[in-house]
C-alpha positions in Angstrom: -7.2 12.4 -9.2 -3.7 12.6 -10.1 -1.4 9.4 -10.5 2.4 8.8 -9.5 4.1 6.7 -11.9 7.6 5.9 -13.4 8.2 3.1 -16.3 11.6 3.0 -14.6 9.8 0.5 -12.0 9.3 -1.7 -14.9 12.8 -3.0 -14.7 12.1 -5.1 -11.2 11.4 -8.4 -13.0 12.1 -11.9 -12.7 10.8 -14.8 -14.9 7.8 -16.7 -13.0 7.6 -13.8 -10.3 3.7 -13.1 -9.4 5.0 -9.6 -8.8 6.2 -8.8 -12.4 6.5 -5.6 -14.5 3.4 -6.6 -16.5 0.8 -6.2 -13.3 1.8 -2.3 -13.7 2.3 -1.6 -17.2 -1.4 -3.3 -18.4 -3.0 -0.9 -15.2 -1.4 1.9 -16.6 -2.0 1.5 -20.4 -5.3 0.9 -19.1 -5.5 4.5 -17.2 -3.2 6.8 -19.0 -6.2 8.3 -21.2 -8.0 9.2 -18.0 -6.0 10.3 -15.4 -3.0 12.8 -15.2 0.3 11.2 -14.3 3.1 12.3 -12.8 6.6 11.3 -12.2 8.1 10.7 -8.5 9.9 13.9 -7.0 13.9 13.3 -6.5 14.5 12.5 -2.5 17.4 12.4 -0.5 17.7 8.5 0.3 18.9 9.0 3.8 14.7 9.6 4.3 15.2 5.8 4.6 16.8 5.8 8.0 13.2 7.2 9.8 11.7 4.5 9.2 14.8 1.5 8.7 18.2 0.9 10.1 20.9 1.8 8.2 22.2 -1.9 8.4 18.5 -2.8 6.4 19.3 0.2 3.9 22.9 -1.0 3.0 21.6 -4.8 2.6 19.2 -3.5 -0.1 21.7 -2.3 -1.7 24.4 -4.8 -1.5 22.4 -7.5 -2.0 23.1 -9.4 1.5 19.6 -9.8 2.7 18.3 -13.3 2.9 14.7 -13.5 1.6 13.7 -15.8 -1.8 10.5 -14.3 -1.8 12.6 -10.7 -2.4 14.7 -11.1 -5.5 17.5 -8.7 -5.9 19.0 -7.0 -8.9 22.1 -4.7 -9.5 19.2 -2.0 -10.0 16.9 -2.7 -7.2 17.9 -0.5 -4.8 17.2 2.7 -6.7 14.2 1.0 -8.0 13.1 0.3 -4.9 14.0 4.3 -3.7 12.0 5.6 -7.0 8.7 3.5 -5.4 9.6 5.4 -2.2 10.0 8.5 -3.7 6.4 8.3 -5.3 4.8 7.7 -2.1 6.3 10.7 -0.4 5.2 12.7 -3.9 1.5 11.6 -3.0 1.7 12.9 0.3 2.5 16.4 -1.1 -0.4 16.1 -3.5 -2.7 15.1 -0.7 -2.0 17.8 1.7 -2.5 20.3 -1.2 -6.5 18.5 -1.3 -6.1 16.7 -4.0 -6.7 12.7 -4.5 -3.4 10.9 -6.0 -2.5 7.1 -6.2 1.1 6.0 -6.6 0.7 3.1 -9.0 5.0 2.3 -8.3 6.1 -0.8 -7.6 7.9 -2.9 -5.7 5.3 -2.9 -3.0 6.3 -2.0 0.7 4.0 -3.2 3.8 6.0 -6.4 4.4 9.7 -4.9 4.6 10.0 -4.0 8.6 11.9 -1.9 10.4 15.2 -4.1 9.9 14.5 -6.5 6.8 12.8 -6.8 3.4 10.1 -10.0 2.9 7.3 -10.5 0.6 8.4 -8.8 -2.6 9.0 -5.4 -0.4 12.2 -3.7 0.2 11.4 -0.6 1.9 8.2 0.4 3.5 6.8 3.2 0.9 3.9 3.8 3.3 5.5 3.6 6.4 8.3 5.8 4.9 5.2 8.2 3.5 3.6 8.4 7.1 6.7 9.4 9.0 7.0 12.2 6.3 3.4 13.5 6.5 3.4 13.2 10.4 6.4 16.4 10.2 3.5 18.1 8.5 0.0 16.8 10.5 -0.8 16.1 13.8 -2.0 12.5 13.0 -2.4 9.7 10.2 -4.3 6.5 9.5 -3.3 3.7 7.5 -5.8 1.9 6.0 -4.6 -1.8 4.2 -6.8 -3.7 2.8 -4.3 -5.5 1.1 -5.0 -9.4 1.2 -1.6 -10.6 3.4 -1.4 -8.5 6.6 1.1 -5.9 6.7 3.3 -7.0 9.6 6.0 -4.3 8.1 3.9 -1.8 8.7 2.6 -2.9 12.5 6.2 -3.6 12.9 7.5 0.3 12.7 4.8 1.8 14.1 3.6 -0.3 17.0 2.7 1.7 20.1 3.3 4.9 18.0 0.5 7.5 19.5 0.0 9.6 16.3 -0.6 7.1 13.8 -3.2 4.3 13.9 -2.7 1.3 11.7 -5.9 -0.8 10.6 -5.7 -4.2 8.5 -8.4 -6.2 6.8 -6.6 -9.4 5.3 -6.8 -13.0 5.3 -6.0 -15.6 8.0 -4.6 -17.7 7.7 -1.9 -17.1 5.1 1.8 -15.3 4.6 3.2 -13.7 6.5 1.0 -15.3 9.9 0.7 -12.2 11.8 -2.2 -9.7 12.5 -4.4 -12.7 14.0 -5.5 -9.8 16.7 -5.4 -6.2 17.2 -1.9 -4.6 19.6 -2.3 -1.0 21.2 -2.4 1.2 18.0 -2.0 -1.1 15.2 -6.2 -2.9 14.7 -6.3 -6.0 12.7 -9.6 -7.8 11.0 -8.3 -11.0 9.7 -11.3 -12.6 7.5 -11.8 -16.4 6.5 -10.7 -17.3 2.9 -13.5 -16.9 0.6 -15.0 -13.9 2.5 -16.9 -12.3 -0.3 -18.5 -8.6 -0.3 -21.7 -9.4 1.7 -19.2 -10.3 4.9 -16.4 -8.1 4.0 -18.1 -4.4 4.1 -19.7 -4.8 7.8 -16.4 -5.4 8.6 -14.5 -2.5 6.9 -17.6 -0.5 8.2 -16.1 -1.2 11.8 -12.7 -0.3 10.6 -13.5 3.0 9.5 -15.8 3.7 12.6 -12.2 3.6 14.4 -10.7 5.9 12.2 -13.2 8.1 12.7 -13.0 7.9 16.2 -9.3 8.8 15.7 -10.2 11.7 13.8 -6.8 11.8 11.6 -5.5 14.8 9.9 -4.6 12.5 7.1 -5.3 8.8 5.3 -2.3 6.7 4.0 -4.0 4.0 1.9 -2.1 0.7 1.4 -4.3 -0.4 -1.5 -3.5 -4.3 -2.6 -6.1 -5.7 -4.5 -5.2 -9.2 -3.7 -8.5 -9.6 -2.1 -10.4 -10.1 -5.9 -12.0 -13.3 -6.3 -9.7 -13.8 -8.4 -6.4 -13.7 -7.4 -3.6 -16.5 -7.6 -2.0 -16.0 -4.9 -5.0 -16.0 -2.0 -9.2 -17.1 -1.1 -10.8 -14.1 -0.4 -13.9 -13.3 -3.0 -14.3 -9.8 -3.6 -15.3 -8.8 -6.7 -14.0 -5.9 -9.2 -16.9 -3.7 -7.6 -16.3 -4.2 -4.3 -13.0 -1.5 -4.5 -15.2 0.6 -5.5 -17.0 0.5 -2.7 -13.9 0.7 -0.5 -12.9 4.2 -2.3 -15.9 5.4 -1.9 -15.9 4.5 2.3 -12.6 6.0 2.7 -12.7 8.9 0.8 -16.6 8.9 2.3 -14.4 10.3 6.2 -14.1 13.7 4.3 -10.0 13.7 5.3 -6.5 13.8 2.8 -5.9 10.9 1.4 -3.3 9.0 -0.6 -2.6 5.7 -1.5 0.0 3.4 -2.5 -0.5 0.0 -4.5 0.8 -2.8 -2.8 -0.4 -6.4 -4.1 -3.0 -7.8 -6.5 -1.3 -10.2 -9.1 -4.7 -11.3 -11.5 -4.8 -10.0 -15.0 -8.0 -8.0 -14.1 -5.9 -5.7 -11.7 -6.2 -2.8 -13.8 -10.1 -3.4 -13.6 -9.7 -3.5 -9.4 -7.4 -0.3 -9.6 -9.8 1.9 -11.9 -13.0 0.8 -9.6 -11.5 1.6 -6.5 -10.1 4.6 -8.4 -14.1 5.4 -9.3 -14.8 5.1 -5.6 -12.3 7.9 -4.3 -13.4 10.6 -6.9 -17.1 9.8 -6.0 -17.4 11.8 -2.9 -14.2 14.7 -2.7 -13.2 15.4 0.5 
């Protein structure tokens, strides 16, 4: 297991956030004695425009985007290009058979094809994807994150070689992924679903991926889903990512994954179980 991190993400703050610098820094002073890290690779930023429009790229930058969910900064463009930069750094690791987990931030599963939302600016698995799928034939992206990722259905709705699959609760932000459209295969749960009522359900979600048979596994991992989290109802506990690792890794294909939400102190706990649960079967 090798992890991709920078302390340069650290500098996306803003006082009263939920998605503040310290979420990261605690998960990796927690993990840096047990895993190898490594920093992002250098990209070319114009790897943007296969997955956004070059008007979405240039508001990031500029600042002229209107989302108060999605703060910006002077810095947060090539903050935000660093978090990309890791996930596409992951994929390379995966295809060479080994596990990695880009523990970057800001997050990425909300920002669509043509506007940030939801603390995301670009969409690091999306970007990820569309840069493994020039080197496999297919991929799957798993989210368990908490919120649905409607950036992720956005971009790759109707796409044949990549099929999308979403546990996360319903109601709550952003309101979408209430049912399941062509590619993209959506499980929204009840707040308070706790691990007894959650796993049958990821069970189902991984019997599609199977059925897929995918020549790769993009993970957006959120850890929103905890009991408890601030910012949702569902009731997983710490274990239960374990469990999830352990499924997904469990479909013997490549597989890398990206962090997207999970805002309670104990999120370097949810990381390091789920963590746990990739390395228990290899692939």
């Amino acid at each position: 297991m090798k992890i991709i991190y920078s302390s340069a993400c650290l500098g996306y703050q803003q006082p009263g956030h939920p998605e503040s610098p310290q979420r990261v820094q605690s998960t990796y002073e927690h993990l840096k004695d047990l895993y190898p890290f490594l920093a992002p690779e250098e990209i070319d930023e114009n790897i943007l425009q296969t997955v956004h429009t070059g008007e979405h790229v240039d508001s990031v930058r500029t600042g002229s985007y209107h989302d108060v969910d999605t703060p910006y900064f002077n810095n947060i463009f090539d903050i935000a290009l660093l978090s990309v930069a890791a996930s596409l750094t992951a994929v390379n690791i995966a295809l060479e058979g080994e596990l990695v987990f880009s523990l970057m931030r800001p997050p990425g599963h909300h920002a669509k094809k043509d506007s940030p939302g939801g603390f995301c600016y670009f969409n690091n698995i999306a970007i990820a994807t569309t840069y493994a799928l020039s080197k496999v034939r297919s991929v799957a992206i798993i989210d368990f994150d908490a919120h649905h990722g409607n950036g992720t259905q956005d971009i790759f709705l109707g796409h044949d070689r990549v099929l999308y699959l979403s546990t996360h609760q319903s109601p709550l932000y952003p309101g979408t992924g209430i049912q399941s459209e062509q590619n993209c295969r959506n499980y929204p749960l009840p707040a308070g679903t706790d691990e007894k009522s959650y796993i049958p359900v990821f069970k189902q979600l991984l019997n599609e991926v199977h059925d897929f048979n995918p020549d790769m596994i993009a993970v957006s991992a959120g850890f929103d889903a905890y009991r408890g989290d601030p910012l949702t109802g569902m009731n997983l506990d710490i274990a239960t990512f374990e469990k999830i690792g352990s499924m997904i890794v469990g479909l013997g294909k490549p597989v890398f994954a990206v962090l997207e939400g999970g805002y309670a102190s104990e999120l370097k706990q949810c990381v390091h179980s789920f963590l746990r649960g990739l390395e228990s079967i290899q692939p």
